[in-house]
N, C-alpha and C positions, 0 to 999 in steps of 0.2 A: 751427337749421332748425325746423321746424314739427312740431306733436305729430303722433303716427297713424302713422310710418311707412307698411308698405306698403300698409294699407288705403285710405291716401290716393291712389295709383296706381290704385287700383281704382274709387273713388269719381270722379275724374277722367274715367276710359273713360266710365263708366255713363254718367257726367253730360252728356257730349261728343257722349252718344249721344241725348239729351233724358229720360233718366230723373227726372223730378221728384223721387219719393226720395235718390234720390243728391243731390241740387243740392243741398237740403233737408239732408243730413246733412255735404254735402262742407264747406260755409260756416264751421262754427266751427274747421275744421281748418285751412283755408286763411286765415283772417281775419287772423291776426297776421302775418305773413309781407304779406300784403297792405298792411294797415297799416304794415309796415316799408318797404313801397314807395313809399306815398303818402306818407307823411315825410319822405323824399329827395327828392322834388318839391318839398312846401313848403317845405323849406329854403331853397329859392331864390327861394323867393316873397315881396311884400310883407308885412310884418306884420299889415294891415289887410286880408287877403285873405278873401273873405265865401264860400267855399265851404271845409269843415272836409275833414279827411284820412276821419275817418268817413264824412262823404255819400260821397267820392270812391270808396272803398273800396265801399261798397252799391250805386253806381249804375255801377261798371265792373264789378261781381261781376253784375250785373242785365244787363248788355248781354252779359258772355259765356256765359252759362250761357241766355241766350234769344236768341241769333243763332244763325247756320250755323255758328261754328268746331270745328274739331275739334284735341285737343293728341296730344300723342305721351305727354307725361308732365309732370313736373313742374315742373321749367326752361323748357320750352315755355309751358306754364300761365301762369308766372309773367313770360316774356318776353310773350306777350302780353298779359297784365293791364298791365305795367308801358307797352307800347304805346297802350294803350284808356285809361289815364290820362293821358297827357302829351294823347292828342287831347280828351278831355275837358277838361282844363286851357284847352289852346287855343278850344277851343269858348265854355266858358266866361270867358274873357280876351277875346276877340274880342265876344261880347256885352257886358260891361261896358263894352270901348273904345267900340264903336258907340251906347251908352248914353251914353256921357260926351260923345260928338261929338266926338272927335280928343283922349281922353287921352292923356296922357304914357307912352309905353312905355321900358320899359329897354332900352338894348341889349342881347345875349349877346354875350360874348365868351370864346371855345373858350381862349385863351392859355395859362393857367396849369391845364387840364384835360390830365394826363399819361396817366390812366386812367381808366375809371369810378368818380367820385368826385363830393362836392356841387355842383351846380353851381352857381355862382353869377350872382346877378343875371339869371335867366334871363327873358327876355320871349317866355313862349308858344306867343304867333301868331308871330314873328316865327324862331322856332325849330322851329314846325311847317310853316311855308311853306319856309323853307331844306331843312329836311331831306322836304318832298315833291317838291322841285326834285331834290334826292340821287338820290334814289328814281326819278325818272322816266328818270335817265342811269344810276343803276346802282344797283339795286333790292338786290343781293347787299352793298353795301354801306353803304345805311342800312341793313339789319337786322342788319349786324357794328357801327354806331353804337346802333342802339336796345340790341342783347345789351347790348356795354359801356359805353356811357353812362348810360341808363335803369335795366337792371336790375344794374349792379357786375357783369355776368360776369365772371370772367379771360378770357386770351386763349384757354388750353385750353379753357374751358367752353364759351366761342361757339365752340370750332371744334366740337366733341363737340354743341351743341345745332342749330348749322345745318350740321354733316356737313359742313363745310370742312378743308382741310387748315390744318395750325398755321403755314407760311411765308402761307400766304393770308391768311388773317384778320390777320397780322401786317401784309402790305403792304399792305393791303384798310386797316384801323384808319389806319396812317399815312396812306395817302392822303386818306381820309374827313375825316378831321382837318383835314388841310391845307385841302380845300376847304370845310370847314364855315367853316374861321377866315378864309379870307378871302373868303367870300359874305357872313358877316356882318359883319365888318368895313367891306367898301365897300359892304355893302346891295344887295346885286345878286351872283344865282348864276348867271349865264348862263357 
């Protein structure tokens, strides 16, 4: 886990509250942990990919600590950091494509993901449009995909950080699953 124990909770609230000191002091506590996140991204990513896990780290630590979110604690924190990253990714993937005029994207394919675990060959856009499709038909369940895909929760942890019960987020996971693997498989989540 990350240094600072519970002064990190603290620095969290302050900062959730727009305390500039906090932000300011919260960053080198939360940085590697962060970096641990943005790493599980890349993983999946080209080798050749021109955005580093540092920028990604600085400029989603920069979009939450200067937007409206507010966290509960530190699971939360890090669920949505790990959220604000995968949309940066795509943002930034989506830009490159439209630069290139119809580059090659990879498919994702959910198969051989049993749990939140690396994902491979993931393509982005093509994985943030699916799962805002999720979202728009059951909102409770891309954010039991983002906990355990995104951020490695277990299943206790997503139930314990979105206040689910443990049979829910179990049938909620499986179902999510199912439809994630076969929107992107036929390319169409309707």
């Amino acid at each position: 886990m990350e240094k600072g124990g519970p002064p990190i909770t603290e620095l969290l609230n302050r900062a959730g509250k727009g305390e500039k000191d906090a932000r300011d002091a919260l960053f080198p506590l939360v940085q590697d942990q962060m970096h641990r996140l943005a790493e599980r991204f890349f993983r999946a990513e080209r080798g050749d990919h021109t955005l580093q896990a540092t920028a990604l780290v600085h400029d989603t630590y920069q979009q939450l600590v200067e937007g409206e979110l507010s966290w509960s604690g530190r699971r939360e924190f890090y669920a949505i950091a790990a959220a604000a990253m995968r949309q940066l990714l795509a943002a930034h993937a989506r830009r490159r494509s439209r630069d290139r005029r119809g580059g090659r994207r990879r498919r994702l394919s959910l198969s051989s993901v049993k749990i939140a675990t690396e994902p491979d060959e993931l393509d982005p856009v093509e994985l943030s449009e699916v799962l805002g499709r999720l979202r728009e038909r059951w909102p409770r369940m891309a954010d039991i995909v983002e906990q355990r895909f995104f951020c490695g929760l277990s299943v206790s942890e997503t139930s314990e950080v979105l206040d689910l019960g443990l049979s829910t987020v179990e049938k909620d996971w499986r179902f999510a699953r199912a439809w994630l693997r076969k929107a992107l498989d036929s390319g169409d989540a309707r």
